[in-house]
TINUBA-198849 format. One record per residue (C-alpha): residue number from 1; x, y, z; residue in three letters; chain. Coordinates in pm, 1 decimal. Layout:
// TINUBA-198849
   num          u          v          w   residu   chaine
   NUM          X          Y          Z      ALA        A
...
This chain:
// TINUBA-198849
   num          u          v          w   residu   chaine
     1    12126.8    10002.0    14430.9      UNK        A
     2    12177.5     9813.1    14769.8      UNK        A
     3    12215.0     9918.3    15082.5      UNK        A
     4    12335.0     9626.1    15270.1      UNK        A
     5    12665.2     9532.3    15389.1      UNK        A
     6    12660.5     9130.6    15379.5      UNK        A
     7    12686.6     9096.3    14958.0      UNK        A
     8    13054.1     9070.7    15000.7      UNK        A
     9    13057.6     8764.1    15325.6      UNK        A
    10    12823.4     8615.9    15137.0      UNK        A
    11    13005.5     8624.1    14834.4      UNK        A
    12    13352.5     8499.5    14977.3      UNK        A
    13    13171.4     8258.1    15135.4      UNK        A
    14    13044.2     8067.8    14808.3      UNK        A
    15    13209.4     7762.5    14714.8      UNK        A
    16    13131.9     7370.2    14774.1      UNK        A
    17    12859.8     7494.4    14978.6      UNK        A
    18    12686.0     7731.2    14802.9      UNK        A
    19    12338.5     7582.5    14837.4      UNK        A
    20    12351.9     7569.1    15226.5      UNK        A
    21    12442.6     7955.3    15204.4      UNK        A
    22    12193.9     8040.1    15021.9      UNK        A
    23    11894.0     7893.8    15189.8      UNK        A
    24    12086.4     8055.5    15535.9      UNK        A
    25    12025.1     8350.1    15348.7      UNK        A
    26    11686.3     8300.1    15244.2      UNK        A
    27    11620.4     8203.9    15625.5      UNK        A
    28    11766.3     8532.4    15733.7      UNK        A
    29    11569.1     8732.2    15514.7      UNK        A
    30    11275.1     8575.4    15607.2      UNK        A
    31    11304.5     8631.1    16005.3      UNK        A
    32    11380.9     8981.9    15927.1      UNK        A
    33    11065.8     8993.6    15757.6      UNK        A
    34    10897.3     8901.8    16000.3      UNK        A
    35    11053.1     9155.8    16266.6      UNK        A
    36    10923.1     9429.9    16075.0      UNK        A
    37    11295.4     9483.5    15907.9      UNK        A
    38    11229.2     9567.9    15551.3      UNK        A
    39    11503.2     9678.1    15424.5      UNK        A
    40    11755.2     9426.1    15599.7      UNK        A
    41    11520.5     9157.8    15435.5      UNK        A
    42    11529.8     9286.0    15122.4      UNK        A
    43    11943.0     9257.9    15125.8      UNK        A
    44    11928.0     8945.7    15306.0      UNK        A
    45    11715.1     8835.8    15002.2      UNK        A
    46    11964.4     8990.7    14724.5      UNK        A
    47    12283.7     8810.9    14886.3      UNK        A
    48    12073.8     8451.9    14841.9      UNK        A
    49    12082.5     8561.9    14489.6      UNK        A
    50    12443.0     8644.2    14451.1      UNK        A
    51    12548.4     8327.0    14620.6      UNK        A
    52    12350.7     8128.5    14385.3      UNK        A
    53    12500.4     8298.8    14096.8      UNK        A
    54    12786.5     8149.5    14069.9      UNK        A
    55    12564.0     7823.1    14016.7      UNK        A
    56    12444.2     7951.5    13691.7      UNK        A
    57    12671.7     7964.8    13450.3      UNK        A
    58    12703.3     7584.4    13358.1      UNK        A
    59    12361.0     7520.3    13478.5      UNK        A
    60    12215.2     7728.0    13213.3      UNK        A
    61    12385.9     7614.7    12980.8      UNK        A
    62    12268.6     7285.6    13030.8      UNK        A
    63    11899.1     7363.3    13131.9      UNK        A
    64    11840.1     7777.9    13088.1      UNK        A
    65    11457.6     7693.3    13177.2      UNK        A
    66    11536.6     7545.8    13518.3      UNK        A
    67    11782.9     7865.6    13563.8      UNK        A
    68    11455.9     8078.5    13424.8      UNK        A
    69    11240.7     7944.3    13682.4      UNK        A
    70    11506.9     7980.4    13979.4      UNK        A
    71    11539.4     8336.7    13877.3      UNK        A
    72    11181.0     8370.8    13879.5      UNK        A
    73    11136.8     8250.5    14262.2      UNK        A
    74    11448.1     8485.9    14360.4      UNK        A
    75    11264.9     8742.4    14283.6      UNK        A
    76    10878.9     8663.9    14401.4      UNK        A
    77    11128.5     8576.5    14705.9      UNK        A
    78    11272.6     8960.0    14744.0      UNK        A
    79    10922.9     9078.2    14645.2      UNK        A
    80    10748.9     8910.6    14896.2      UNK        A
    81    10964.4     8978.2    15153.3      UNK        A
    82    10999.7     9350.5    15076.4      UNK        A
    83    10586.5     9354.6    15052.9      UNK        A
    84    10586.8     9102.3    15408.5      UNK        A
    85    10387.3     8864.7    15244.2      UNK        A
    86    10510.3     8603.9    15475.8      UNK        A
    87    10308.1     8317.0    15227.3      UNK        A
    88    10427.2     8374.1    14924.8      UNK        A
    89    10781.4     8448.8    15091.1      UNK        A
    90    10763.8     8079.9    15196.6      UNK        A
    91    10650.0     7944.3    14930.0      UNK        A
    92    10885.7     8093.0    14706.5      UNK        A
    93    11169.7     7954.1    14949.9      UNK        A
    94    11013.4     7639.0    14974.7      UNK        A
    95    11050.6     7626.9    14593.6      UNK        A
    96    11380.6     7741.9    14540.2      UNK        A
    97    11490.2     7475.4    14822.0      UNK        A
    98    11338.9     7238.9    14582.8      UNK        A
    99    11535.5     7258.7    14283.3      UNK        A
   100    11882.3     7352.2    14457.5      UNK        A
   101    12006.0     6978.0    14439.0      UNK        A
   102    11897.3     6939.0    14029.2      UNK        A
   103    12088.0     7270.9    14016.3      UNK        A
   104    12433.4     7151.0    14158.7      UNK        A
   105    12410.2     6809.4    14004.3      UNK        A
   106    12384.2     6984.3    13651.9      UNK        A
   107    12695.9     7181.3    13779.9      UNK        A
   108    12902.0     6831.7    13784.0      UNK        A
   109    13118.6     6786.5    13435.3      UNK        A
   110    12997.0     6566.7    13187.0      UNK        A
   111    13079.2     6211.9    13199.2      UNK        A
   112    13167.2     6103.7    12864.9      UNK        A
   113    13320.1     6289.1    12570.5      UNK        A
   114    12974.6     6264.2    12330.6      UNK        A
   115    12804.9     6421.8    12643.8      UNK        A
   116    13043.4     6726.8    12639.1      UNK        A
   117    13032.5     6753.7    12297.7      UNK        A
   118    12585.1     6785.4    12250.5      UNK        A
   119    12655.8     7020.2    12557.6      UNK        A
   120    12855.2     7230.1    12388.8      UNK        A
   121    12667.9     7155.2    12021.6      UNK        A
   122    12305.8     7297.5    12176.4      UNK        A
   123    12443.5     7576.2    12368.8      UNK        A
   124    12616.2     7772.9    12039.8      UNK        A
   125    12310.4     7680.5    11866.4      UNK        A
   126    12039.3     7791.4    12093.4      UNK        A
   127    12257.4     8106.2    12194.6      UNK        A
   128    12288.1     8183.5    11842.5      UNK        A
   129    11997.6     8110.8    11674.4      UNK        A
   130    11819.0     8475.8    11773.4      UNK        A
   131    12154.0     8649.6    11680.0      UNK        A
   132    12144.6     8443.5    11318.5      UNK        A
   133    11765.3     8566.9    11239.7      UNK        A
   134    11828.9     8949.5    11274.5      UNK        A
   135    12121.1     8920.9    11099.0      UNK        A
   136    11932.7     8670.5    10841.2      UNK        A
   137    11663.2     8938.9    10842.8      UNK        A
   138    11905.9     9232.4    10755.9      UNK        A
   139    12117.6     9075.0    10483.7      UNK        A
   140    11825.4     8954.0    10284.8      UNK        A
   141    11688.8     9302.4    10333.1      UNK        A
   142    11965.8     9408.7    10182.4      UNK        A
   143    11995.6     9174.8     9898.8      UNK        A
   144    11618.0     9245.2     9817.3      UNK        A
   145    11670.8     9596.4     9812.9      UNK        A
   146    12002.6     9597.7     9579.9      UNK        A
   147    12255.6     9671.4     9887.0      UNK        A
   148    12501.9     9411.2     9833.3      UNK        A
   149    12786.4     9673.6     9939.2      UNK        A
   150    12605.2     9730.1    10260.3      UNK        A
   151    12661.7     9324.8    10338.3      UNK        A
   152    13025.4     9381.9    10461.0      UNK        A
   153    12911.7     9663.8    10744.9      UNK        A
   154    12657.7     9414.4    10826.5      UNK        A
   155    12976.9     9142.4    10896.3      UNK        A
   156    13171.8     9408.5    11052.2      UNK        A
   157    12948.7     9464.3    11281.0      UNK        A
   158    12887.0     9075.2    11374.6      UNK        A
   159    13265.6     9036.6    11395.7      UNK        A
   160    13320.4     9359.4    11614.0      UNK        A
   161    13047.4     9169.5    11835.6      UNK        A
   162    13230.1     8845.0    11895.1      UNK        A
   163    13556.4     9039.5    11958.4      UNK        A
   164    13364.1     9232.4    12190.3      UNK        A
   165    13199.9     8916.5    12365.4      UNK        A
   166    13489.9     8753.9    12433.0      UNK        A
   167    13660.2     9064.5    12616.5      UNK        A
   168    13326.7     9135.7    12794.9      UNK        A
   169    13360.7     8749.1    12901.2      UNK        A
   170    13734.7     8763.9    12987.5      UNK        A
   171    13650.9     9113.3    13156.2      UNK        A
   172    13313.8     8969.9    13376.2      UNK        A
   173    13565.0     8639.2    13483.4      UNK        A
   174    13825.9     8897.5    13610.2      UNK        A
   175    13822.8     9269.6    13723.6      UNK        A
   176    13458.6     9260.2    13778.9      UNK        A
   177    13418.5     8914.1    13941.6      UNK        A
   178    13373.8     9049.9    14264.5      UNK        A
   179    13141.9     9349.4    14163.9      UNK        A
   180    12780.7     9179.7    14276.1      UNK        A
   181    12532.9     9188.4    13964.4      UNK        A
   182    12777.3     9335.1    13750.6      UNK        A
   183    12669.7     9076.5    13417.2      UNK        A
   184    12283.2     9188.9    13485.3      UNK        A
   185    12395.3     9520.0    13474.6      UNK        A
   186    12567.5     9467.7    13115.3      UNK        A
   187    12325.5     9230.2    13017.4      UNK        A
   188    12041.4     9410.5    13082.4      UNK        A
   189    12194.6     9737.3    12959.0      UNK        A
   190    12246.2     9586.8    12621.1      UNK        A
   191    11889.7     9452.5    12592.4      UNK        A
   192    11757.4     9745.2    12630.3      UNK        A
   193    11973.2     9962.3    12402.2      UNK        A
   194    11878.9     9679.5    12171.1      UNK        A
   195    11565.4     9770.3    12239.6      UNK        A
   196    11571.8    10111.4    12100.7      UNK        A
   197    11744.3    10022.3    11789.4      UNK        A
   198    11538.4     9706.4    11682.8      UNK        A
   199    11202.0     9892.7    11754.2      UNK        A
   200    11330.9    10199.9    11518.5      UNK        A
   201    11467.0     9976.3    11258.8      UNK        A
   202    11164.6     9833.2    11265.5      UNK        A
   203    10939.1    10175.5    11231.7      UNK        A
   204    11164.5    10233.8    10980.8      UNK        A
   205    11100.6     9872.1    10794.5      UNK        A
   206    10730.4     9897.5    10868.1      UNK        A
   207    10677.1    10276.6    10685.3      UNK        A
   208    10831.7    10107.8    10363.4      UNK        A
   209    10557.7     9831.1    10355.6      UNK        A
   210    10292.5    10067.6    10170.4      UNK        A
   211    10538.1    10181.0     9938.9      UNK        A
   212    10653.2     9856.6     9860.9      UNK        A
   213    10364.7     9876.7     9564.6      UNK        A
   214    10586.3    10016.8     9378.8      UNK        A
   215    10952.3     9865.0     9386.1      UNK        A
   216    11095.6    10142.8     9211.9      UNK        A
   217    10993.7    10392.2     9456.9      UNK        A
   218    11107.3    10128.1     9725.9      UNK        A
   219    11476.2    10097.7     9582.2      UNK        A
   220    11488.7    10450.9     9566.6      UNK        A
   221    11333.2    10540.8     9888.3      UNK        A
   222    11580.1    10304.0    10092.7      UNK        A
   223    11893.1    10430.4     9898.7      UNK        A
   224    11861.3    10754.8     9975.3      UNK        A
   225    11768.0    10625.9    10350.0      UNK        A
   226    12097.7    10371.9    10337.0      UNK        A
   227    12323.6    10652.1    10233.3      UNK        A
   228    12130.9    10890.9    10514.1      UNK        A
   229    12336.2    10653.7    10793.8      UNK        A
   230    12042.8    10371.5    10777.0      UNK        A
   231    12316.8    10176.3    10719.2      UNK        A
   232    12505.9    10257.3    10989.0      UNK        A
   233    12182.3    10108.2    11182.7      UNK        A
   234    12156.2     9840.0    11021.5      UNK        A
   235    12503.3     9720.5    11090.7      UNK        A
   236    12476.0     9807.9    11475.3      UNK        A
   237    12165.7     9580.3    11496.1      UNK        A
   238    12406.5     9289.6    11405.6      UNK        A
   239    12627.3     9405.4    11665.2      UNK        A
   240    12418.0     9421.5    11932.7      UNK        A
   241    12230.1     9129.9    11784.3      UNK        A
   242    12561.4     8903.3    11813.8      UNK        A
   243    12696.2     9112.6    12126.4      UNK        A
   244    12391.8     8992.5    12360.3      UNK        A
   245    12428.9     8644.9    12260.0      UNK        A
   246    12766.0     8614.5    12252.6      UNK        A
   247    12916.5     8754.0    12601.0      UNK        A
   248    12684.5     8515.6    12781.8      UNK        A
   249    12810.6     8219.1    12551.1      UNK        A
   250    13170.1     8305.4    12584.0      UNK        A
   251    13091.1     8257.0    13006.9      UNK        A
   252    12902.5     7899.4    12929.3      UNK        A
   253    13260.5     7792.6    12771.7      UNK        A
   254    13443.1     7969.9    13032.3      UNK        A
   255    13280.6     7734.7    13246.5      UNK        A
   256    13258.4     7433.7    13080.9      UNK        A
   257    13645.3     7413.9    12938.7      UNK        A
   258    13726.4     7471.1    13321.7      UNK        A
   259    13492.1     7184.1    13473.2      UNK        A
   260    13595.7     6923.7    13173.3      UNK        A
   261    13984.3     6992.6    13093.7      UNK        A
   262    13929.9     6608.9    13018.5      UNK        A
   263    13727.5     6635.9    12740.0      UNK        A
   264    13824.1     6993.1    12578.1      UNK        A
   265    13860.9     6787.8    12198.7      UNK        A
   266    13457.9     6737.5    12197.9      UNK        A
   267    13380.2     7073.1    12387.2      UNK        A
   268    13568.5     7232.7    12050.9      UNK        A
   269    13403.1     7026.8    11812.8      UNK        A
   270    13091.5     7077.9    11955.0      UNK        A
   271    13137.8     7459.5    11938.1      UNK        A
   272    13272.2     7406.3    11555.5      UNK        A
   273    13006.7     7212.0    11463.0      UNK        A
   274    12708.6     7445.6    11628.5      UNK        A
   275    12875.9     7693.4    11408.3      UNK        A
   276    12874.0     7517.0    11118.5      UNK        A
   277    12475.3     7465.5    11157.7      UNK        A
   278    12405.0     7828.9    11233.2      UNK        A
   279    12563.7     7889.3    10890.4      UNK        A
   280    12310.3     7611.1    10742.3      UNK        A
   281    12021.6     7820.3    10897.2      UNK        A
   282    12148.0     8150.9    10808.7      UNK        A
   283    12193.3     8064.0    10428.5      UNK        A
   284    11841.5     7888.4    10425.1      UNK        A
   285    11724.3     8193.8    10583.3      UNK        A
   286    11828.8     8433.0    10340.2      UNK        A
   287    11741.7     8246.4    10075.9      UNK        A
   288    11452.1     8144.2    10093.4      UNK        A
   289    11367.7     8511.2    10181.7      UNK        A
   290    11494.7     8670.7     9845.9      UNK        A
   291    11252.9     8485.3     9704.9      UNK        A
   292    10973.4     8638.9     9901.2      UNK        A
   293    10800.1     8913.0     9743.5      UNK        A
   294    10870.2     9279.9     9876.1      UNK        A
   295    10569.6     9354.8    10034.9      UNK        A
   296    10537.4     9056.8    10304.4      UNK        A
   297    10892.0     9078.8    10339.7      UNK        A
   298    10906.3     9390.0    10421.3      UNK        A
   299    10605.1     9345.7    10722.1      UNK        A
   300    10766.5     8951.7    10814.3      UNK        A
   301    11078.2     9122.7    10878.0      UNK        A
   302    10938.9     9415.8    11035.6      UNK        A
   303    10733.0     9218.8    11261.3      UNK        A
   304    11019.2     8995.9    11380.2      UNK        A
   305    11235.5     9321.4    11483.0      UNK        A
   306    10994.7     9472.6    11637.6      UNK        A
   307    10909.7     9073.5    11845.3      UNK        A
   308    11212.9     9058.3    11871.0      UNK        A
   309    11251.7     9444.1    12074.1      UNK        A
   310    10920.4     9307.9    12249.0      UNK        A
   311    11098.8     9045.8    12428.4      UNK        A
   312    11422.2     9209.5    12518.7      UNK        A
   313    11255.1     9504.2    12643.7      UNK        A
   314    11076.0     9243.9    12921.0      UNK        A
   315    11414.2     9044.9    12962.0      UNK        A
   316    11644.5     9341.2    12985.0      UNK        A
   317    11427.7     9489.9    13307.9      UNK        A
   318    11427.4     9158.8    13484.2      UNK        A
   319    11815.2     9144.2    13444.3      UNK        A
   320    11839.4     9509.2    13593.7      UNK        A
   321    11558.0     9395.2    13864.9      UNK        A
   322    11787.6     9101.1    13949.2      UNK        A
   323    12069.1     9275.5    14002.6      UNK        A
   324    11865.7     9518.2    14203.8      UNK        A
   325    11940.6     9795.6    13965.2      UNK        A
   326    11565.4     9853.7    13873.6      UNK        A
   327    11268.1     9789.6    14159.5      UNK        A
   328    11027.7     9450.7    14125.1      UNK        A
   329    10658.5     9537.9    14184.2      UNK        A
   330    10499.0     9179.4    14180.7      UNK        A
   331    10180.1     9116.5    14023.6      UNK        A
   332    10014.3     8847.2    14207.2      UNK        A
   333     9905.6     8578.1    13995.6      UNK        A
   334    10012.0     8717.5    13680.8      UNK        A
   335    10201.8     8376.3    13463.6      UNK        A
   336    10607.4     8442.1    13357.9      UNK        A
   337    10580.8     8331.4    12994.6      UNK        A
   338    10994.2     8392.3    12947.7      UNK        A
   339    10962.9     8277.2    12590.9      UNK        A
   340    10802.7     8628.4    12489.2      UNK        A
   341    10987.2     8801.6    12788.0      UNK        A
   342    10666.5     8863.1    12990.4      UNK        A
   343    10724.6     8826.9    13355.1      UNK        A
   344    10491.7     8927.7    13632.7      UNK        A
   345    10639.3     9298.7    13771.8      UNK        A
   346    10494.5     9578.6    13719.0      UNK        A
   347    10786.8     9731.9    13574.4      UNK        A
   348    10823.1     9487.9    13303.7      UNK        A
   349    10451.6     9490.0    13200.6      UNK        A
   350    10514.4     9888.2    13161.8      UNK        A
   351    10844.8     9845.7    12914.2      UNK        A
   352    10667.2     9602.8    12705.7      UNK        A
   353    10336.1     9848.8    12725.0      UNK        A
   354    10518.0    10132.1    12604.7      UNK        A
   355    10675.7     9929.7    12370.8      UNK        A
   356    10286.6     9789.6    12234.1      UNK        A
   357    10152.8    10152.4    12234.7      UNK        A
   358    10426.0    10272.3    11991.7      UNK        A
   359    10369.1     9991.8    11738.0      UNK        A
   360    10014.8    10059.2    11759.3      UNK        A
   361    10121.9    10447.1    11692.8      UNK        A
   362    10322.8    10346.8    11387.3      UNK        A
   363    10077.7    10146.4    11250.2      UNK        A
   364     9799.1    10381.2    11260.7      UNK        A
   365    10038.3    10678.1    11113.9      UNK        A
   366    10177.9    10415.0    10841.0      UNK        A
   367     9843.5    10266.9    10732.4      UNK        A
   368     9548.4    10569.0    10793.3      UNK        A
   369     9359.5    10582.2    10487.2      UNK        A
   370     9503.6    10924.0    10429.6      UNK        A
   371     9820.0    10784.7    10336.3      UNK        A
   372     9711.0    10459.4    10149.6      UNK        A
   373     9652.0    10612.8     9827.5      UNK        A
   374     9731.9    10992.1     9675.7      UNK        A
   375     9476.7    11088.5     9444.4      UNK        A
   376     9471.1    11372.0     9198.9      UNK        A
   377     9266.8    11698.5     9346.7      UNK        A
   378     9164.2    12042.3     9239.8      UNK        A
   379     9299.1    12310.9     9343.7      UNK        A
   380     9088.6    12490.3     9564.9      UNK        A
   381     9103.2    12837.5     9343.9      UNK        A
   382     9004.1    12617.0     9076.2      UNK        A
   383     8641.3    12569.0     9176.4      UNK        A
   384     8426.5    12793.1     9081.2      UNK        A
   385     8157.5    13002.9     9315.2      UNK        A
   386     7810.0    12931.5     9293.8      UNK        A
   387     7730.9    13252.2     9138.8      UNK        A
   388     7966.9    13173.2     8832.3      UNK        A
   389     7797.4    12817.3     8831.3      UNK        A
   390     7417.4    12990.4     8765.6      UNK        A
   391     7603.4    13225.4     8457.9      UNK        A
   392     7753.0    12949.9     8281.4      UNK        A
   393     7444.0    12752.2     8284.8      UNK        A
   394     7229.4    13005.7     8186.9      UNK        A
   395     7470.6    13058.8     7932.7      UNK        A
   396     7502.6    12702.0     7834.2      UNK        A
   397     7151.6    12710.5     7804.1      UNK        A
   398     7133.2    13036.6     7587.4      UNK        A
   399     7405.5    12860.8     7353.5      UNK        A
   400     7203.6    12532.8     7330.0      UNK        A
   401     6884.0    12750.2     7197.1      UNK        A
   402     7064.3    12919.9     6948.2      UNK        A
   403     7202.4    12553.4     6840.4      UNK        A
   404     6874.0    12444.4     6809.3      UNK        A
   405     6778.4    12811.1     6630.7      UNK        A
   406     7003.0    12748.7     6370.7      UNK        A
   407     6947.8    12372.1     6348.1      UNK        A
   408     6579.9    12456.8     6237.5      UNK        A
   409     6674.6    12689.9     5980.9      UNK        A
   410     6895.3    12428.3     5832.9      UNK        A
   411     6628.2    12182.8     5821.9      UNK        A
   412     6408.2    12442.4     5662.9      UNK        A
   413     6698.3    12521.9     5447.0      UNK        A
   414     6705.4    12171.3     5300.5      UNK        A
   415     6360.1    12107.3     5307.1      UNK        A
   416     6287.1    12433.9     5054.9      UNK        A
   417     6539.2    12270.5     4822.9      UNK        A
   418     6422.3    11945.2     4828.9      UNK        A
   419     6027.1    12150.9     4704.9      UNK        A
   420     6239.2    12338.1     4416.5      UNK        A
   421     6418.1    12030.7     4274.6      UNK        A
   422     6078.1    11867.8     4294.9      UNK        A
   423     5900.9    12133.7     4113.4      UNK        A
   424     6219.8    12160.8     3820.0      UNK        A
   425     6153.8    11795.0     3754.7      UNK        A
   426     5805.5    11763.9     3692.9      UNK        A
   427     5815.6    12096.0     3458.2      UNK        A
């Protein structure tokens, strides 16, 4: 945590002129850089942050890869400052000085009502699109695997989640809306507890995928898994699935419906109709995927989760790092692909490392040629010494001349018959 004592000035200071307080911020942070004052720098450089948050909210709504980007410069910003990298300090304030006036002209309200309402329209369905394939994911699973009771958990869950969103929403707009960082600190506490549970459904998924050559053994290996609490996983993966998603969305219309009272009708409709095409996606999802054959089902779906885990793992530390809950290493150079989650911090790179290593680990265990394929054997006790081996050939052999013994006497046998019928007939 923090140290410094100017989060809550320049908090209470944020309004109208929010931009100029942040880049007096910046500014402070970087003369006290340059006096050798780390630590003051490094607060200096938080606050900055914290006044600009309350920019956010409709701004990524309306452009989350211009909010991405900000973020990113924030914290090369603290980095470099921290590190007294006076450069890349500057440049990084330079930037962020940059974009402040796109960022407070997308704060402004829409100005018509079809504006409001494609606002409102792609935020619910780029929010929820992630949310609708891990659900998508699980039900089909389900279906595929002859679960259909397990389907209303599943919808628990994603209800509990929304319910949950909107107090987490009502709760970050209220009691904690003077706590600094407080929504990083959810936000990345559920990403990475979403973490753990998408990477072991996963495992789980991915140690099915050789057994899935035989759907019997499948149906009966996840039954007895599903009635083992697996489904009790599988129904908190929608939660947290949903829950992620949804707390930040119920902020976006927090924000909007209080910036354009004037145009609430098309705000709604927008939200109904984003719905309404995250249900389209969601049933040609699913069914398209019970048509899929077991096997690559099994290993798409797997792979998704454990993407999926991949990318929240990398998001979920650069939330804590922003709300300076986890240190930022920088790694100079290094790109910030946010699609996948990868940003350039050491401590990211490590979460998504340990997170590579393991799926490399349950690979190897699931698919080692040991495993692939359980042929018959004999028991040890059952092979004979070598000794025993010489006996029972020489035996074999011993057997084979007496064969052959009694073979020629049968052939001489016949042969003296054959001389006696022979002789009878010509008498």
């Amino acid at each position: 945590m923090r140290g410094g004592a100017g989060s809550g000035a320049a908090v209470a200071s944020v309004g109208s002129d929010a931009p100029r307080t942040v880049m007096a911020l910046l500014d402070q942070a970087l003369n006290a850089a340059r006096d050798g004052r780390v630590s003051d720098a490094g607060d200096k450089a938080f606050d900055a942050y914290i006044a600009f948050e309350p920019l956010e909210s409709t701004t990524r709504a309306k452009n989350p890869g211009l909010i991405a980007a900000m973020e990113a410069h924030f914290a090369e910003f603290k980095a470099a400052v921290r590190a007294g990298d006076m450069e890349a300090a500057t440049r990084a304030r330079d930037a962020i000085d940059l974009n402040l006036p796109t960022v407070v002209e997308l704060t402004k309200p829409a100005a018509s009502g079809w504006g409001a309402f494609f606002e409102s329209f792609l935020i619910i369905l780029r929010e929820g699109f992630e949310a609708i394939l891990v659900i998508g994911a699980v039900a089909t699973f389900l279906i595929k695997t002859g679960h259909h009771e397990r389907l209303k958990s599943l919808w628990i869950g994603g209800g509990l989640a929304v319910v949950a969103s909107a107090i987490t929403a009502v709760i970050l707009s209220t009691i904690l809306s003077a706590v600094p960082a407080s929504r990083e600190l959810i936000e990345g506490g559920t990403l990475l507890v979403a973490v753990a549970v998408l990477f072991s459904v996963s495992y789980w998924l991915i140690s099915k995928v050789e057994a899935a050559k035989w759907q019997q053994f499948i149906r009966e290996k996840v039954t007895n898994a599903l009635e083992h609490g697996g489904g009790k996983a599988l129904a908190l993966v929608a939660f947290l699935a949903v829950y992620r998603e949804g707390a930040e969305t119920a902020l976006f219309y927090q924000a909007l419906f209080r910036e354009n009272g004037a145009v609430a009708f098309p705000l709604g409709m927008g939200v109904v109709v984003g719905f309404l095409a995250l249900i389209v996606v969601f049933t040609l999802f699913y069914r398209f995927g019970v048509r899929i054959p077991l096997r690559p089902f099994f290993s798409v779906t797997s792979a998704l989760l454990y993407f999926m885990a991949f990318v929240f793992a990398g998001r979920g530390i650069k939330e804590l790092q922003e709300g300076n809950f986890v240190s930022a290493t920088r790694i100079p150079g290094f790109p910030t692909v946010n699609a996948i989650g990868m940003y350039p911090t050491v401590e990211t790179m490590l979460a998504q490392l340990v997170l590579v290593i393991a799926f490399i680990f349950a690979i190897v265990k699931t698919f080692w040629p040991s495993r692939s394929v359980t042929l018959p054997t004999i028991p040890a006790d059952a092979v004979p010494a070598s000794g025993d081996v010489i006996a029972r050939i020489a035996e074999l052999s011993e057997q084979n001349a007496r064969l052959q013994a009694r073979i020629a006497a049968l052939e001489n046998t016949v042969g003296d018959s054959r001389e006696t019928r022979r002789d009878l007939t010509t008498k």
